[in-house]
DRENDO-1510 file (C-alpha; in Angstrom, 1 decimal, always signed):
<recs>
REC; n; res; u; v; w
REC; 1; UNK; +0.0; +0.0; +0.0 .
REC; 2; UNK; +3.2; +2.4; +0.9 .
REC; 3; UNK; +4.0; +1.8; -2.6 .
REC; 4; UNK; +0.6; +2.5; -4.2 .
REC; 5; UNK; +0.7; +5.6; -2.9 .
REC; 6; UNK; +4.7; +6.7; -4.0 .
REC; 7; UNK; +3.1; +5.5; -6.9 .
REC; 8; UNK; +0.3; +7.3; -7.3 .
REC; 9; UNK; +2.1; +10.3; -6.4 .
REC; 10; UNK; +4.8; +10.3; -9.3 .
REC; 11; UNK; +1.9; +9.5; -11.9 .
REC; 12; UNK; +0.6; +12.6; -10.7 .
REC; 13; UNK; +3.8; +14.3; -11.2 .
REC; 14; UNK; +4.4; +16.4; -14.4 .
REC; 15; UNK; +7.3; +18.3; -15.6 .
REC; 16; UNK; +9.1; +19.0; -19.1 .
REC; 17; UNK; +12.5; +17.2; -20.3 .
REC; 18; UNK; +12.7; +13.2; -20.8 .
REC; 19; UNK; +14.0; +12.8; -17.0 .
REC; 20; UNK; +10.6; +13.8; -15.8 .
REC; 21; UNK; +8.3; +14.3; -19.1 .
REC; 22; UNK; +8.5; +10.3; -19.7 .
REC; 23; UNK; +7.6; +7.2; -17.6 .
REC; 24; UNK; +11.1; +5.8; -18.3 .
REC; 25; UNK; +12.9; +8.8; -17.7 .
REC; 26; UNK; +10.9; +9.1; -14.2 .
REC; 27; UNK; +12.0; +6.1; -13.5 .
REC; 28; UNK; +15.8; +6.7; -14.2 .
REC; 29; UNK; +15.6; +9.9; -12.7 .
REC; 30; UNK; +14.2; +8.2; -9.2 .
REC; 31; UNK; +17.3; +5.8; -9.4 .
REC; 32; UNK; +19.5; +8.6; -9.6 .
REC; 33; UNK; +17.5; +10.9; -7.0 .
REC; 34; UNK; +17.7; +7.3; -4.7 .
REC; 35; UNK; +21.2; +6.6; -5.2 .
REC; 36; UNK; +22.2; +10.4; -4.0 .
REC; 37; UNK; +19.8; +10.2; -0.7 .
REC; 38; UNK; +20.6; +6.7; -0.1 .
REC; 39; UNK; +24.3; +8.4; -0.4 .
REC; 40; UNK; +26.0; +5.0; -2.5 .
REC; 41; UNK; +29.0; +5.5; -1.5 .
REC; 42; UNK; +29.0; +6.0; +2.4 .
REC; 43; UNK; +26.7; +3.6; +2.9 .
REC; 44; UNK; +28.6; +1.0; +0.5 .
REC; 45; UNK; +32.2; +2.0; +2.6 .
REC; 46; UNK; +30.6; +1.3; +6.1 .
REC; 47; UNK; +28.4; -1.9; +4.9 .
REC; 48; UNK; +32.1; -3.1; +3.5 .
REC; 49; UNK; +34.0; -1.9; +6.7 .
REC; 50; UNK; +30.8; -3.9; +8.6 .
REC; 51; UNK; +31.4; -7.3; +6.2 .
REC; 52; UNK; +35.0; -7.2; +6.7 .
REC; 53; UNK; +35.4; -6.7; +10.7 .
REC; 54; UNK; +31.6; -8.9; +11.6 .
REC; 55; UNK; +30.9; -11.4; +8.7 .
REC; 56; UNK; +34.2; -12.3; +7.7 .
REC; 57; UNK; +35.7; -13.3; +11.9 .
REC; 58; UNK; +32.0; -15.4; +11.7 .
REC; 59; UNK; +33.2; -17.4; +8.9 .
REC; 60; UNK; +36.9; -17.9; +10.4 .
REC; 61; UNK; +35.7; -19.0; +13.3 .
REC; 62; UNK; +32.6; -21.0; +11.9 .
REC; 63; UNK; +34.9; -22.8; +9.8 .
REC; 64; UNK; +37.9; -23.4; +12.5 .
REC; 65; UNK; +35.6; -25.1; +14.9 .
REC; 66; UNK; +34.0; -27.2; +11.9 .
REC; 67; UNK; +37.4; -27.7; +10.8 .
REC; 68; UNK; +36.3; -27.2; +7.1 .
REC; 69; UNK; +38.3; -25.5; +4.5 .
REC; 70; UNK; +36.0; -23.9; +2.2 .
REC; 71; UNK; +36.3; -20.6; +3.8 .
REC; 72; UNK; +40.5; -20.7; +2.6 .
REC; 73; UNK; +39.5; -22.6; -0.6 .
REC; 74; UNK; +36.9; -19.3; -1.6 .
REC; 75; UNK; +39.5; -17.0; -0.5 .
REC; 76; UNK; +42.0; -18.3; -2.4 .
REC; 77; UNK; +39.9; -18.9; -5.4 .
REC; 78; UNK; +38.6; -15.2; -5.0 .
REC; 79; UNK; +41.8; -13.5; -4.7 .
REC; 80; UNK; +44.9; -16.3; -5.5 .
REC; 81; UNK; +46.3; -15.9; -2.2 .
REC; 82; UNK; +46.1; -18.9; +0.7 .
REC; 83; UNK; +45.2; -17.3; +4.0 .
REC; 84; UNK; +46.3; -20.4; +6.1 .
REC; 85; UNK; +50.1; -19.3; +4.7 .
REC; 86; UNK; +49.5; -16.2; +6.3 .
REC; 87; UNK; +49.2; -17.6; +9.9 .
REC; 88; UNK; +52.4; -18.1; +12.2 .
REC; 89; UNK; +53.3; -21.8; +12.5 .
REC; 90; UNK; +55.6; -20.8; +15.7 .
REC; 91; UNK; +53.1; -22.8; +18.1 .
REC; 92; UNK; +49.9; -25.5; +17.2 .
REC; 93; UNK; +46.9; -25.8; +19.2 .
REC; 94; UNK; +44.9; -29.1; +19.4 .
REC; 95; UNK; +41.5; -28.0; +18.9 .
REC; 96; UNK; +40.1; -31.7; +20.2 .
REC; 97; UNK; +41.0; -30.4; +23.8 .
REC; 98; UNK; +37.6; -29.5; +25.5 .
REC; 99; UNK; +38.5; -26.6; +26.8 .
REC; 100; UNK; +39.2; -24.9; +23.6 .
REC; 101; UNK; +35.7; -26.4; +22.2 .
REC; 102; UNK; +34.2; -24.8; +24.8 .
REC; 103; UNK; +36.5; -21.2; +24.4 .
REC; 104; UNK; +35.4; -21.6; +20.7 .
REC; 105; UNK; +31.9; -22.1; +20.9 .
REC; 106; UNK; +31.8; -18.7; +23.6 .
REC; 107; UNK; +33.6; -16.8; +21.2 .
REC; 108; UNK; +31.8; -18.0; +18.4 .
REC; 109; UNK; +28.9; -16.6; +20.5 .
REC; 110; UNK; +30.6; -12.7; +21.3 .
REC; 111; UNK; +31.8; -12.9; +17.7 .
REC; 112; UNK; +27.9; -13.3; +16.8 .
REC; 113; UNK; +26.6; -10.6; +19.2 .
REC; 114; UNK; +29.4; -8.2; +18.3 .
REC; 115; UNK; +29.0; -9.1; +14.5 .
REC; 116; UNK; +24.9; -7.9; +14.2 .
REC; 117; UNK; +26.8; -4.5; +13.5 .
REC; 118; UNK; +26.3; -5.3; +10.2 .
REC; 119; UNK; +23.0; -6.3; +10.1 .
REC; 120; UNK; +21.6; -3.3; +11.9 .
REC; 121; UNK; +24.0; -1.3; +9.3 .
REC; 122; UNK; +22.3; -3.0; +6.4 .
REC; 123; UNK; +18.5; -2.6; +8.6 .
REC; 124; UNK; +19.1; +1.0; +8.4 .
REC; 125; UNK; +20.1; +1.1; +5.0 .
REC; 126; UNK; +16.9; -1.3; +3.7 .
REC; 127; UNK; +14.9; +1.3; +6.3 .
REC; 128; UNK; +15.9; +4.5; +4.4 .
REC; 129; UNK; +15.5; +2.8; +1.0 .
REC; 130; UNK; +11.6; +1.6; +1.8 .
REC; 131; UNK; +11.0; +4.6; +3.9 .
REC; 132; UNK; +10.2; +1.8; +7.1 .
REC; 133; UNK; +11.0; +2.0; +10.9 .
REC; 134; UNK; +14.2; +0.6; +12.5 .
REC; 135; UNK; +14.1; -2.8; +14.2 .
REC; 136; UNK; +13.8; -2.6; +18.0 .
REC; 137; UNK; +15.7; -5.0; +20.5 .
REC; 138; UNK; +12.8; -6.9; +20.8 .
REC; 139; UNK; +13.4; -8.4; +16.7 .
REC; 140; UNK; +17.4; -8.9; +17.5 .
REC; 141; UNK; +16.9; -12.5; +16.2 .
REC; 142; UNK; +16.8; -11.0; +12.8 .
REC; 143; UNK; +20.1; -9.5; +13.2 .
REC; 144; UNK; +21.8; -12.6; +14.0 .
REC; 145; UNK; +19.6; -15.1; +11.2 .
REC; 146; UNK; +20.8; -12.4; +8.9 .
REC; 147; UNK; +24.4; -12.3; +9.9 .
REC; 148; UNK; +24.7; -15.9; +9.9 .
REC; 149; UNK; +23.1; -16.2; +6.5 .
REC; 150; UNK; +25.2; -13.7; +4.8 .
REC; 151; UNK; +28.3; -15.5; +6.6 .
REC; 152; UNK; +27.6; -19.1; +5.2 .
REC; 153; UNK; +26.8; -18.0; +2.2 .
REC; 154; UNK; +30.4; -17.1; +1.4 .
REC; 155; UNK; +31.0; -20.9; +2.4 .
REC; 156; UNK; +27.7; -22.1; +0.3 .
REC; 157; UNK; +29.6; -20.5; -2.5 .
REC; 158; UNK; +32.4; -22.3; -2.1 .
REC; 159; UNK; +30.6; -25.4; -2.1 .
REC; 160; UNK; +29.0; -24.5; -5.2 .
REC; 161; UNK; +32.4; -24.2; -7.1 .
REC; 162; UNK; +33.1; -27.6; -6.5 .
REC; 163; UNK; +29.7; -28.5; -9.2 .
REC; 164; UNK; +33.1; -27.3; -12.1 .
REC; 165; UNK; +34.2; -31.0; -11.8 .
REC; 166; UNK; +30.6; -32.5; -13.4 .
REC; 167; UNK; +31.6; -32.9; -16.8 .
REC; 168; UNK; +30.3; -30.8; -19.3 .
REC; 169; UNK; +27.9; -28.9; -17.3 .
REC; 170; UNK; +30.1; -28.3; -14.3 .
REC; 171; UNK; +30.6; -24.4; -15.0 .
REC; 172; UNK; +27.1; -23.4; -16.0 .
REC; 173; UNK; +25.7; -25.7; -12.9 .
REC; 174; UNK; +28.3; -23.6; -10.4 .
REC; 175; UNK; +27.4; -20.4; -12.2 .
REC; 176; UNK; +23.7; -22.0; -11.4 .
REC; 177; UNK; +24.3; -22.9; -7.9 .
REC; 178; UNK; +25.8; -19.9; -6.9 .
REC; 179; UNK; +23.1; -17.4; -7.8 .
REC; 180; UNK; +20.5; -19.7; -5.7 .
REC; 181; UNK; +22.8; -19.1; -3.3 .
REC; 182; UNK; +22.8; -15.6; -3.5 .
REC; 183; UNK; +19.1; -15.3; -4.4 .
REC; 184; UNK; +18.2; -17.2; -1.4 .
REC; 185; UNK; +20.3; -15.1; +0.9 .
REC; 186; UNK; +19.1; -11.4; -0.7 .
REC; 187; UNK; +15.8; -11.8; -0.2 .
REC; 188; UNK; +15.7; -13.5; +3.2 .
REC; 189; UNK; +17.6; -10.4; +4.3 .
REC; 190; UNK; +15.7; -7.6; +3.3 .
REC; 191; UNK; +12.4; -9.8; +4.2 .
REC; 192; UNK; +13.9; -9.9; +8.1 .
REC; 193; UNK; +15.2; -6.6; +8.2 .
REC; 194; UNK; +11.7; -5.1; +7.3 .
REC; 195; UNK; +10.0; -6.9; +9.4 .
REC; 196; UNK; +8.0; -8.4; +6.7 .
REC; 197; UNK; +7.2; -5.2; +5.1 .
REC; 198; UNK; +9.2; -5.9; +2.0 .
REC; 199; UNK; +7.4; -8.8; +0.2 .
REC; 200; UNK; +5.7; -10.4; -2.7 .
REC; 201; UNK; +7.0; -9.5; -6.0 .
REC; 202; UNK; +9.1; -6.1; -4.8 .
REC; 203; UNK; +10.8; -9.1; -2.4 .
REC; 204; UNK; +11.7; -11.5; -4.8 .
REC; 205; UNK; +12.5; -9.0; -7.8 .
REC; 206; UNK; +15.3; -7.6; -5.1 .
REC; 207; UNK; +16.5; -11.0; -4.4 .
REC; 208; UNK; +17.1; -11.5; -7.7 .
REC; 209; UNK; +18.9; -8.7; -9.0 .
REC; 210; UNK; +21.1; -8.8; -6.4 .
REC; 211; UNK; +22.0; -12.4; -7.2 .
REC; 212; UNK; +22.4; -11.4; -10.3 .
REC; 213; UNK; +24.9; -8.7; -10.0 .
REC; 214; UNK; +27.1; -11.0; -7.1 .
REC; 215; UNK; +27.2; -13.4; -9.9 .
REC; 216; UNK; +28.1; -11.7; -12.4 .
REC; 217; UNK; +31.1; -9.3; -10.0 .
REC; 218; UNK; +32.2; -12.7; -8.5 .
REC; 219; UNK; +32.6; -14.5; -12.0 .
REC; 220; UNK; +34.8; -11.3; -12.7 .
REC; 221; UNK; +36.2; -11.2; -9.9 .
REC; 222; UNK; +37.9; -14.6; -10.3 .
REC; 223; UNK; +39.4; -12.9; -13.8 .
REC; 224; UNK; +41.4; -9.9; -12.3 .
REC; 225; UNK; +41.6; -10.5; -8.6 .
REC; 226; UNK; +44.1; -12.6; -8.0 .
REC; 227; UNK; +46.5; -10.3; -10.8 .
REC; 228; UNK; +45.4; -7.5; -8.3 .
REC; 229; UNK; +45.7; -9.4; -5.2 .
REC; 230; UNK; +49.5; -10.4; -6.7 .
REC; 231; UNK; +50.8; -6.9; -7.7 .
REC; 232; UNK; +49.4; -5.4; -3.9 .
REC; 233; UNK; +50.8; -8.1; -2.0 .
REC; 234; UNK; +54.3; -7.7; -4.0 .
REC; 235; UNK; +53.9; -3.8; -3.4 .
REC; 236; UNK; +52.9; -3.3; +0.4 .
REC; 237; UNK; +52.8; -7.1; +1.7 .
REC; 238; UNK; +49.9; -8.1; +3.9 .
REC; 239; UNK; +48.6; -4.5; +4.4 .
REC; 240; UNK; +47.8; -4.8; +0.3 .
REC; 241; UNK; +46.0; -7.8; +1.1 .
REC; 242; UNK; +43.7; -6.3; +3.6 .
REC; 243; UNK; +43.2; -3.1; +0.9 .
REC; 244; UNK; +42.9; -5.2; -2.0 .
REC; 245; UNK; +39.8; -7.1; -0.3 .
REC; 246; UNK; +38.2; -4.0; +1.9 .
REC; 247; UNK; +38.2; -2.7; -1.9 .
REC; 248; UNK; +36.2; -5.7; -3.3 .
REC; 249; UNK; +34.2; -6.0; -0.5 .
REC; 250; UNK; +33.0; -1.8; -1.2 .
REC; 251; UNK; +32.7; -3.1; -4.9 .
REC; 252; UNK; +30.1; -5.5; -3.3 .
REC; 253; UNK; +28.2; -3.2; -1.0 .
REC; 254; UNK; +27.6; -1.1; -3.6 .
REC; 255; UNK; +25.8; -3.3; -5.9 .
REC; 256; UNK; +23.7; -4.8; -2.6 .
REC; 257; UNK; +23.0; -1.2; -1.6 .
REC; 258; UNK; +22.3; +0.3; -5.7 .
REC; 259; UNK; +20.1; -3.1; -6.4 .
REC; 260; UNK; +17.5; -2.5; -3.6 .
REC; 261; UNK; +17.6; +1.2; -5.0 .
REC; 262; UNK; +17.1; +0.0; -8.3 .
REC; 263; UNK; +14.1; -1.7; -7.4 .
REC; 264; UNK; +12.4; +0.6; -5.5 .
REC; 265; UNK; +12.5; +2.8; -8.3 .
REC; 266; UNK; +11.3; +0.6; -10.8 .
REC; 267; UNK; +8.9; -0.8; -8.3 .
REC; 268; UNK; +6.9; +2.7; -9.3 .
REC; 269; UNK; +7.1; +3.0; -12.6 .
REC; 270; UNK; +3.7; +3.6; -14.0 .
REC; 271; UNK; +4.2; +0.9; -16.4 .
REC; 272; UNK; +4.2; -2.5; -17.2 .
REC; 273; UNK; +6.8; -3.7; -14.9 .
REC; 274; UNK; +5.9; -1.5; -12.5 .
REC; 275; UNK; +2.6; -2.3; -11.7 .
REC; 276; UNK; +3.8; -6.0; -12.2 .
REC; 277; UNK; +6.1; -5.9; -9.0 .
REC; 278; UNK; +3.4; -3.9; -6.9 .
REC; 279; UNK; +0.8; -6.2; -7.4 .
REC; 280; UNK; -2.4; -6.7; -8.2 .
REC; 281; UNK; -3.9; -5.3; -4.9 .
REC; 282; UNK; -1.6; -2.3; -5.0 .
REC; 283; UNK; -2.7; -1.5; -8.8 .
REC; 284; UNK; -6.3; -1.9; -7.7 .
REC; 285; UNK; -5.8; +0.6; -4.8 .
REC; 286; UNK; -4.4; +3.1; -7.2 .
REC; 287; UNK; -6.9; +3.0; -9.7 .
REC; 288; UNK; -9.6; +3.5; -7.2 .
REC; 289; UNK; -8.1; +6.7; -5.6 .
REC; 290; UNK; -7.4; +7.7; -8.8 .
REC; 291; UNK; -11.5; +7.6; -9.7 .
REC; 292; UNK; -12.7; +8.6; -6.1 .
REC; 293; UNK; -12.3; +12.7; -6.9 .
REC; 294; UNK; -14.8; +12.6; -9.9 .
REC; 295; UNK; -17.3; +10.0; -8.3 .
REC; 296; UNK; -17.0; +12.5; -5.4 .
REC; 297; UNK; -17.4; +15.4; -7.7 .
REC; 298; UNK; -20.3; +14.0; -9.4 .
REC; 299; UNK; -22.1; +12.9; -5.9 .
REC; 300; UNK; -21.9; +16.5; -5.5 .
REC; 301; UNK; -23.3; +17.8; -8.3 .
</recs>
């Protein structure tokens, strides 16, 4: 209904030039006008900043007391460097001792608590967007489903690189596999963060385009990355490391932050699509403000 009414609002809107005379140039003009409130870039640096120092210790420590290695085996697929290479081998520790099970799972725990950062970060950004409140303590939960999901997801897609070895259609299955991944994970998130809000068609049209993108930046990413990765490791050591993927990581905020903006805006274009994503109910709600001024004009008269 929220979006009915933007809705009915820019239909209503006139003005000369093809950014504002035109459905489609509404439409670009309301990405534009969303991307500079939504301010891209600040958002995208902080959501980055949030991902590096709350999702990624999640996945360390998920996968140390797992003992899996597909968090190192993405990484290293990613960017071409191994991160276990990285790590002193002056002392061992034998993670089969209870007591460090136990100091594992605790920290796993603060990790968690300490790591919702980024989920209220991206709650506030999905709030702004979709003009909704902010989640109260009392919906915390949804800050740690969503950190957890975004955190195995990174180790889902390292699972799903493994589908390169079925012959034939190994890479089109992975490239398959890992935008379910992603499509699963962007519209769980912005379903939680919005309390439910967010859903139907607007839900899954977000979810999607999202997954898109990742896919598409990730398969590139694989390209260039580890070149990158190389010549900033070579240059400044481990502190090019950490640039090199707080750099990718902004490169990724960005298209999660600019695809929720995209769809809002297409979410109220007066045409087709438009009234496609807001649904049926919301297109029937229009129509019938849009009629109820001359039925009252004529009760009148």
């Amino acid at each position: 209904m929220a979006l009915a009414r933007e809705a009915l609002i820019a239909r209503t809107e006139t003005a000369n030039g093809w950014l504002q005379g035109t459905p489609p140039g509404r439409t670009v003009r309301r990405v534009i006008d969303g991307l500079i409130d939504i301010e891209l870039v600040d958002r995208s640096m902080t959501l980055a900043a949030r991902i590096f120092t709350s999702v990624l210790p999640v996945m360390i420590a998920a996968s140390t007391l797992s003992s899996w290695n597909v968090t190192a085996s993405t990484i290293k697929t990613q960017f071409g460097f191994d991160p276990t290479e990285l790590s002193s081998t002056s002392g061992t520790v034998d993670t089969t001792d209870p007591s460090f099970a136990a100091f594992g799972v605790v920290g796993l725990l603060m990790i968690a608590i300490s790591g919702t950062s980024f989920a209220r970060a991206l709650a506030r950004i999905y709030g702004k967007i979709w003009n909704i409140p902010s989640i109260n303590i009392r919906d915390a939960w949804r800050w740690l489903v969503v950190l957890f999901a975004v955190a195995m997801s990174g180790t889902a897609i390292g699972l799903t690189g493994e589908l390169t070895n079925v012959r034939f259609i190994g890479p089109p299955l992975a490239l398959a596999g890992e935008f379910a991944v992603w499509m699963a994970v962007w519209t769980l998130s912005p379903y939680l963060l919005t309390m439910g809000t967010l859903r139907g068609r607007v839900l899954w049209a977000t979810g999607a385009l999202t997954a898109a993108a990742l896919t598409i930046l990730h398969t590139g990413g694989r390209l260039v990355l580890p070149r990158i990765t190389a010549a900033a490791q070579h240059q400044f050591g481990s502190l090019g490391l950490v640039f090199t993927a707080i750099s990718w990581l902004f490169v990724l905020s960005v298209v999660i932050v600019g695809s929720a903006v995209i769809v809002k805006a297409v979410a109220l274009d007066e045409g087709y699509v438009g009234r496609y994503l807001r649904g049926p109910d919301a297109v029937a709600s229009e129509n019938a403000a849009e009629t109820l001024p001359e039925n009252d004009g004529a009760h009148h008269e």
